[in-house]
DRENTI-869260 format. One record per residue (C-alpha): x, y, z; residue in three letters. Coordinates in nm, 4 decimals, padded with zeros to 6 digits. Each point is the difference from the previous one (the first is absolute). Example, Ala and Ser with C-alpha at 12.3 -4.5 7.8 and 13.67 -1.06 7.14 Angstrom:
REM DRENTI-869260
       c1       c2       c3 rest
  01.2300 -00.4500  00.7800  ALA
  00.1370  00.3440 -00.0660  SER
//
This chain:
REM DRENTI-869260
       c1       c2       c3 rest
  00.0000  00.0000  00.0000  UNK
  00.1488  00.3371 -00.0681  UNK
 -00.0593  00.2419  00.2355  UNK
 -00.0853  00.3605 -00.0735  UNK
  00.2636  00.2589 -00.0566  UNK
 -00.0466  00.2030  00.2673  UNK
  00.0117 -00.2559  00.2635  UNK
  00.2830 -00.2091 -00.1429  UNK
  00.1585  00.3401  00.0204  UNK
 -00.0565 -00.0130  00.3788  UNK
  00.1642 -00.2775  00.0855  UNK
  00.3493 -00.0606  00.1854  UNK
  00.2015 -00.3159 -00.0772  UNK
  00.1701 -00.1341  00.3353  UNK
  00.2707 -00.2068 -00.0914  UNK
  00.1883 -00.0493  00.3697  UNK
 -00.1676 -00.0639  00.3290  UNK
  00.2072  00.1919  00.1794  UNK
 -00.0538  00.3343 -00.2151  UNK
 -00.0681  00.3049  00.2170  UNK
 -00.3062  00.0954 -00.1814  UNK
 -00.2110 -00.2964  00.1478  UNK
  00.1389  00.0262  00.3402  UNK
 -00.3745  00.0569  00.1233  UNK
 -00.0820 -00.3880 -00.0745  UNK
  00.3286 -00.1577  00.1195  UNK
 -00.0596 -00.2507  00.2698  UNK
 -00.3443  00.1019  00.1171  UNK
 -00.0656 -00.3235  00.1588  UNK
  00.2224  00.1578  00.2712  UNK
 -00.0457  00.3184 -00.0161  UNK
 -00.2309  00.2080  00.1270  UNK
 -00.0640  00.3058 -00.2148  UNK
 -00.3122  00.1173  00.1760  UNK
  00.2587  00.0926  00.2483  UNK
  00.1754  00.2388 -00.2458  UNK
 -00.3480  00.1350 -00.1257  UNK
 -00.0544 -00.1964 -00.3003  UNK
 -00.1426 -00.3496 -00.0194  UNK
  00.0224 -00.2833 -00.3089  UNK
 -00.3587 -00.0860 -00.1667  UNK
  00.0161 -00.3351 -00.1891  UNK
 -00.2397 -00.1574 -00.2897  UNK
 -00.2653  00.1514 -00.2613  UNK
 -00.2847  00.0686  00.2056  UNK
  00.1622  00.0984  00.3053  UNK
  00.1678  00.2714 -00.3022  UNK
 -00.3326  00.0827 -00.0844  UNK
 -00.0869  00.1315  00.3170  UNK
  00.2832  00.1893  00.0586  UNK
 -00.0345  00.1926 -00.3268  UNK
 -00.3418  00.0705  00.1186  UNK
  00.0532  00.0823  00.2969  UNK
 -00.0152  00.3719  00.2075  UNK
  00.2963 -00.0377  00.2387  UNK
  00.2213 -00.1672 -00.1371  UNK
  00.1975 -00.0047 -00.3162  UNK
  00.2681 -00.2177 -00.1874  UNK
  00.4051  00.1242 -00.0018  UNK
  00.0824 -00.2476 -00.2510  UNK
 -00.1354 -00.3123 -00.1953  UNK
  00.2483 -00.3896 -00.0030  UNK
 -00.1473 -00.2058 -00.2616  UNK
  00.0760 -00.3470 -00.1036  UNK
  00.0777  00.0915 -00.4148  UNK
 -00.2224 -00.3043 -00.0974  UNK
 -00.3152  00.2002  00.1844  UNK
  00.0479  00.3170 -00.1585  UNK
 -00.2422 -00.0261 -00.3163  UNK
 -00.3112 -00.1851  00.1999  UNK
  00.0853  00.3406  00.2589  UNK
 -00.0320  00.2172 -00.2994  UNK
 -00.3390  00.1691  00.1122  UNK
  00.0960  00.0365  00.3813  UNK
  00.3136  00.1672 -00.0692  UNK
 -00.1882  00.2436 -00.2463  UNK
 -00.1221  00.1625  00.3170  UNK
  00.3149  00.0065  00.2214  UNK
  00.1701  00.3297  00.0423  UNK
  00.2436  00.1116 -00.2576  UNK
  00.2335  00.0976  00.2297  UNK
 -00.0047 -00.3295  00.1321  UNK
  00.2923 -00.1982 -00.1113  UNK
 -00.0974 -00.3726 -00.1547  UNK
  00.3284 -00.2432  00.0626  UNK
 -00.0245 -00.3318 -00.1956  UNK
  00.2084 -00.3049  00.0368  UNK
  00.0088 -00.3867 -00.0917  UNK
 -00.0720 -00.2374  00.3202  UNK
  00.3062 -00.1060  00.1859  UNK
  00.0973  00.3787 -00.0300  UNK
 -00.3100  00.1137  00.1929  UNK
  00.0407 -00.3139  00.2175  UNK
  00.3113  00.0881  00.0940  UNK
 -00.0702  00.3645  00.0955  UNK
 -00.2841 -00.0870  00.1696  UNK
  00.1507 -00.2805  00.2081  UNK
 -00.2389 -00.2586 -00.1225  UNK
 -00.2358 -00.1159 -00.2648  UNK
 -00.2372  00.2589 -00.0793  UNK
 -00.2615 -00.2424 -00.1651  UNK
 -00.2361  00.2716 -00.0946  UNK
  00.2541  00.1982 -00.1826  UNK
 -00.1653  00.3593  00.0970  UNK
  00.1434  00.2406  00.2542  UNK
 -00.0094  00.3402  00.1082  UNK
  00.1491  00.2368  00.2618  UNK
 -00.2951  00.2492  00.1256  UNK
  00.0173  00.2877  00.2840  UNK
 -00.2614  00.1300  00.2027  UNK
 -00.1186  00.3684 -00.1503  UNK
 -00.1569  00.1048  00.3412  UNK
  00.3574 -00.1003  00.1698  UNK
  00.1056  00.2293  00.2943  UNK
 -00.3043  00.2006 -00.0231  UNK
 -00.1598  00.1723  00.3236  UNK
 -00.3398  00.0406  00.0442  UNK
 -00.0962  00.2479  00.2919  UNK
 -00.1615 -00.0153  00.3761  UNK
  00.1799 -00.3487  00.0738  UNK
  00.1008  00.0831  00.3500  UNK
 -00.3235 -00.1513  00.1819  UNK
  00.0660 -00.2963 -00.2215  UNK
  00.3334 -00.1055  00.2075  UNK
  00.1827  00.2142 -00.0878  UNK
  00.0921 -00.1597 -00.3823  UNK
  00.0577  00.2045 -00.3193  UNK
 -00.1303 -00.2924 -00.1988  UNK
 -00.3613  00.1339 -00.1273  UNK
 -00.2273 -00.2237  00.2074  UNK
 -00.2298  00.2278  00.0753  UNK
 -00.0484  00.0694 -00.3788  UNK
 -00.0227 -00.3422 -00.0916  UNK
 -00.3035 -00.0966  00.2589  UNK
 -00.2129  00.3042 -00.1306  UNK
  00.0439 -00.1154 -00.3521  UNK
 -00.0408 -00.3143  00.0524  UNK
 -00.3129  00.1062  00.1983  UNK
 -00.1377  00.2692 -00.2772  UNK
  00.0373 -00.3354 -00.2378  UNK
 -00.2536 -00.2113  00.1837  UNK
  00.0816 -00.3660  00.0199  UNK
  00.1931 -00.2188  00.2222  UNK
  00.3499  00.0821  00.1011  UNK
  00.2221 -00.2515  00.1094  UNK
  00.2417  00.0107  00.2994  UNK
  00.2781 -00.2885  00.0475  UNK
  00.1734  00.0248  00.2892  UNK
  00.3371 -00.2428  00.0249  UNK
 -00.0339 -00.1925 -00.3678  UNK
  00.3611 -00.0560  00.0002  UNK
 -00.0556 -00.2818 -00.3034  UNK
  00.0436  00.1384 -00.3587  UNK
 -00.2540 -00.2320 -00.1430  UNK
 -00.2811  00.1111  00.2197  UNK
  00.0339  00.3321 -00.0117  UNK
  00.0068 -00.0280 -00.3985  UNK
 -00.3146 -00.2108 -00.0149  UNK
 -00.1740  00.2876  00.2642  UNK
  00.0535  00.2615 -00.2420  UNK
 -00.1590 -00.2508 -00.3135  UNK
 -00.2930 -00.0636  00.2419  UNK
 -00.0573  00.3539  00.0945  UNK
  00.0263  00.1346 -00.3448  UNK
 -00.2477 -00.2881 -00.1223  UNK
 -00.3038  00.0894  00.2497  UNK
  00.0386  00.3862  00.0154  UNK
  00.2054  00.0546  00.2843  UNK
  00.1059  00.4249  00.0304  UNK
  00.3437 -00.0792  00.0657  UNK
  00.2221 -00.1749  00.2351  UNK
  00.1901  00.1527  00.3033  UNK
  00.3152 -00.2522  00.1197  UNK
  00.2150  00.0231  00.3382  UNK
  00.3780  00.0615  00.0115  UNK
  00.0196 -00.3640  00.1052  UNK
 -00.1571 -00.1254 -00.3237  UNK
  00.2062 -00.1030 -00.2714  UNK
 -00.0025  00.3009 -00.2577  UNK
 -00.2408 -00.0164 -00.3287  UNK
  00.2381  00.0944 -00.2049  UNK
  00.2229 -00.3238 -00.0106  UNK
  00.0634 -00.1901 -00.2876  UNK
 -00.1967 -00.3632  00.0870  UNK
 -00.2617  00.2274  00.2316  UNK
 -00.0910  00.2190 -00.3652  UNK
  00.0142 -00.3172 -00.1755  UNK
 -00.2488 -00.1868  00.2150  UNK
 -00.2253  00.3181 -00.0174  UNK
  00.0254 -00.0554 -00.3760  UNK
  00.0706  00.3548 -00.0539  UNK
 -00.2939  00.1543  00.2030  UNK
  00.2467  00.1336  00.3151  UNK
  00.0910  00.2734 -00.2515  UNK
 -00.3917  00.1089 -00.0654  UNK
 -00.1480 -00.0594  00.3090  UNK
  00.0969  00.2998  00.2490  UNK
  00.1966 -00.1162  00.2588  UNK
  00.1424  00.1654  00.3316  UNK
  00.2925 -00.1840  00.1764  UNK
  00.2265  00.0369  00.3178  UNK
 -00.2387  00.1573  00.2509  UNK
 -00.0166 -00.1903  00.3780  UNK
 -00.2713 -00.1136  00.0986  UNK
 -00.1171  00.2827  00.2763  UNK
  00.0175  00.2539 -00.3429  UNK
 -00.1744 -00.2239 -00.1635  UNK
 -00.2933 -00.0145  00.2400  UNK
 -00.0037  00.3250  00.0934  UNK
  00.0018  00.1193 -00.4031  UNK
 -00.3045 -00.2355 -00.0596  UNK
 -00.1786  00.1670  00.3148  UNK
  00.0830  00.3194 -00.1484  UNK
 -00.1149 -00.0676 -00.3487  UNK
 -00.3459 -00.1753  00.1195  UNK
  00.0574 -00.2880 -00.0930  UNK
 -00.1545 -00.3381  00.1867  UNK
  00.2789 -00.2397  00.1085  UNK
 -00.0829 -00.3741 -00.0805  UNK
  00.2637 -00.2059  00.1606  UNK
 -00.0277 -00.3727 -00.1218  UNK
  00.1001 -00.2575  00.2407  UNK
 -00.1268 -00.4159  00.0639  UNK
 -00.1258  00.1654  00.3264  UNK
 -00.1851  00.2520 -00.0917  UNK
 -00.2988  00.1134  00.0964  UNK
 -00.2694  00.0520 -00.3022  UNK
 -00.0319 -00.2556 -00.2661  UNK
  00.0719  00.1333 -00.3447  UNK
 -00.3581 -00.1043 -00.1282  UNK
 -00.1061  00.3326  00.2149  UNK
  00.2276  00.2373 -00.1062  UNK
 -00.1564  00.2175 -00.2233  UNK
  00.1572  00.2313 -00.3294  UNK
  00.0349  00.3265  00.0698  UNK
  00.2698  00.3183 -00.0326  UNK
  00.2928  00.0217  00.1725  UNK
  00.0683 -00.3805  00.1212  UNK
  00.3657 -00.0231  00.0730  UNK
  00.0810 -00.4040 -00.0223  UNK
  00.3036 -00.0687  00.2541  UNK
  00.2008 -00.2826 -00.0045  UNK
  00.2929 -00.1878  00.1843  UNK
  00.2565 -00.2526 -00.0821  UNK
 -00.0920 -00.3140 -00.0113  UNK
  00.2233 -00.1430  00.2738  UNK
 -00.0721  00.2991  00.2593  UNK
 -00.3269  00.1233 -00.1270  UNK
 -00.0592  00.4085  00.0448  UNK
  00.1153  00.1716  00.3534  UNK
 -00.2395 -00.0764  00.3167  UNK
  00.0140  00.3955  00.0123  UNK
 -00.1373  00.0701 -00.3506  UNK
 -00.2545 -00.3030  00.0602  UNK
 -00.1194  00.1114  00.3362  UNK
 -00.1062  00.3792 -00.1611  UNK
 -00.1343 -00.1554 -00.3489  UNK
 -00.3391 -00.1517 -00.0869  UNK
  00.1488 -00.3913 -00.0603  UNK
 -00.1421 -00.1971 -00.2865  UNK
  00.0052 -00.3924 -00.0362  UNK
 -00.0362 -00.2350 -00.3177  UNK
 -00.1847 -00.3091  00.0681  UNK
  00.2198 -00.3072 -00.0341  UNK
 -00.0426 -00.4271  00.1109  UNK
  00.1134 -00.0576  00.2977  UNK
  00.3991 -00.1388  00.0586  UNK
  00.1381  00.2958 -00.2390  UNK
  00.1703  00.3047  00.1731  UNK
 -00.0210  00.2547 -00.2873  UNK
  00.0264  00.1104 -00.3658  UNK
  00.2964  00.1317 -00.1886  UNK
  00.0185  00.3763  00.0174  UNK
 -00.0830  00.0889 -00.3769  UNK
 -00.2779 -00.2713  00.0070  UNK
 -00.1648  00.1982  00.2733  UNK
  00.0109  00.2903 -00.1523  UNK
 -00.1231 -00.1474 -00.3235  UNK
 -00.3130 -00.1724  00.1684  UNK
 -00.0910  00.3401  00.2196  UNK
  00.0456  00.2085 -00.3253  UNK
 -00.1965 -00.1880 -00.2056  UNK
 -00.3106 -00.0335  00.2247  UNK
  00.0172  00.3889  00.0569  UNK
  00.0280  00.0414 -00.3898  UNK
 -00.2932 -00.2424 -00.1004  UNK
 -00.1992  00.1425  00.2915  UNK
  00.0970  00.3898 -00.1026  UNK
//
């Protein structure tokens, strides 16, 4: 397939593994980039959100040579300014530090980076836009969800597919949960953590006090709570918390939330963290 002018003009032949021009994608099983402010998004549709999306945007493009014609009419709409490296397989391997099976990569920042939004001091004290986030999550109307300890990549991927499948506003994670923006947790997500508004690295006394603030109704989801599910009716502002599956949410934050239970047979302790979610959003979607 030939591939139009103006895109085969666009691409950048990498030859050597080690050149200095795809230093972004070297190693990033190990390394974490979030840390540095940039992050690595991997495959076609998790590409397709990012060029979509609001708040974030893509650096640079690391394609597998073989995947460039079938990517013809996604790379039509990235950037011009963005820089398109191509290279055979054991080249990209190699940089990457192992097989990249899919073939697609990209290096993305966050636009909204370092920005600070304003009266933050009754939040704790943090100049990370909390506040903000809760009121337009709230103005948005459906669910948010609040994770507090998911230090597992996979299920705090899979909580951002099941929010963004049943409607949920947004999500809000603690500092002790495992950041959105890493590689397998954006792959799980299948691209949706960078569509879905997300607020991360609050504790969790900010966190309660912001949803307080912003009017929100806490519904804290726990084996023992206290209302069964099957009463729990739609409505605006429902803030769905949830804990790690080996310690559950704080007694703290459970003691001062309304606690929700799903029905299960008898003998089985609980569900997995995203399944929760998914079951609870779903029955407040189909009921909405």
């Amino acid at each position: 397939m030939t591939l139009p002018p103006a895109l085969a003009a666009r691409l950048v032949r990498i030859d050597d593994a080690a050149d200095i021009r795809i230093a972004d994608y070297r190693d990033i099983r190990d390394r974490d980039l979030v840390a540095r402010g940039g992050f690595i998004a991997e495959g076609t549709v998790v590409l397709d959100h990012l060029l979509r999306s609001g708040r974030f945007r893509p650096t640079s493009l690391f394609l597998l040579k073989s995947r460039v014609a079938g990517l013809a009419g996604r790379l039509a709409l990235v950037p011009d300014d963005v820089p398109i490296f191509v290279a055979e397989g054991p080249v990209m391997d190699r940089a990457a530090g192992f097989a990249i099976h899919r073939g697609v990569l990209a290096h993305a920042v966050d636009r909204t980076a370092g920005r600070i939004e304003g009266d933050l001091a009754k939040f704790g004290g943090e100049a990370d836009g909390l506040s903000e986030f809760l009121a337009r999550s709230r103005r948005a109307g459906g669910p948010l969800v609040v994770a507090i300890g998911l230090a597992n990549h996979d299920n705090v991927g899979a909580l951002f597919r099941n929010a963004a499948a049943f409607g949920a506003s947004g999500l809000v994670l603690d500092g002790a949960s495992c950041h959105p923006l890493y590689r397998k947790a954006i792959r799980v997500s299948v691209g949706t953590a960078l569509t879905l508004p997300f607020h991360h690295g609050a504790d969790v006394e900010a966190i309660w006090r912001g949803l307080e603030h912003s009017g929100h109704r806490p519904l804290a989801l726990s084996p023992r709570g206290e209302t069964d599910l099957a009463a729990v009716k739609p409505g605006d502002g429902l803030a769905l918390c949830l804990g790690s599956e080996g310690t559950g949410l704080p007694e703290e934050l459970l003691a001062r939330a309304e606690t929700v239970r799903i029905p299960m047979a008898p003998g089985i302790d609980s569900l997995n963290v995203a399944t929760t979610a998914a079951i609870v959003l779903s029955r407040l979607y189909s009921a909405a």
